[in-house]
C-alpha angles and dihedrals in degrees: 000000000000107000121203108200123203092230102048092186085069086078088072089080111037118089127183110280097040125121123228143182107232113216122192133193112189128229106279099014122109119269093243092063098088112172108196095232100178121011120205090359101175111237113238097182151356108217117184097005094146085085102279105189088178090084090254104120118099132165105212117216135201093231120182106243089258082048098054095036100060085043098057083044100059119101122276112259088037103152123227140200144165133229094202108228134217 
């Protein structure tokens, strides 16, 4: 499933094959207020990590179903972000 991070520069490091902790902050909530959403989801690509501003960068995840569906239900505008595992 396409990813948008927060931090699009993030993007620079991760490769496919890493494993990564996905974090979440829903729309609305402070930014403090982190949930862990997917722990160690495998990255499948890095599209756009050269530094797109166009909105085109996406990091794609291999999410179980659970995993995908609270992540397409969470609020527009939902910030997300990555802790790189081992």
């Amino acid at each position: 499933m396409p990813i948008r991070l927060a931090e699009p520069a993030a993007l620079a490091v991760l490769r496919p094959g890493a494993r990564v902790d996905l974090l979440v902050v829903p729309a609305g909530r402070a930014t403090g207020t982190a949930t862990l959403l997917a722990p160690r989801a495998l990255v499948l690509d890095v599209v756009g990590a050269a530094g797109a501003v166009d909105g085109s960068s996406a990091l794609y995840l291999a999410l179980r179903p659970e995993q995908a569906q609270r992540a397409v239900g969470l609020p527009e505008g939902s910030r997300f972000a990555v802790v790189v595992r081992e």
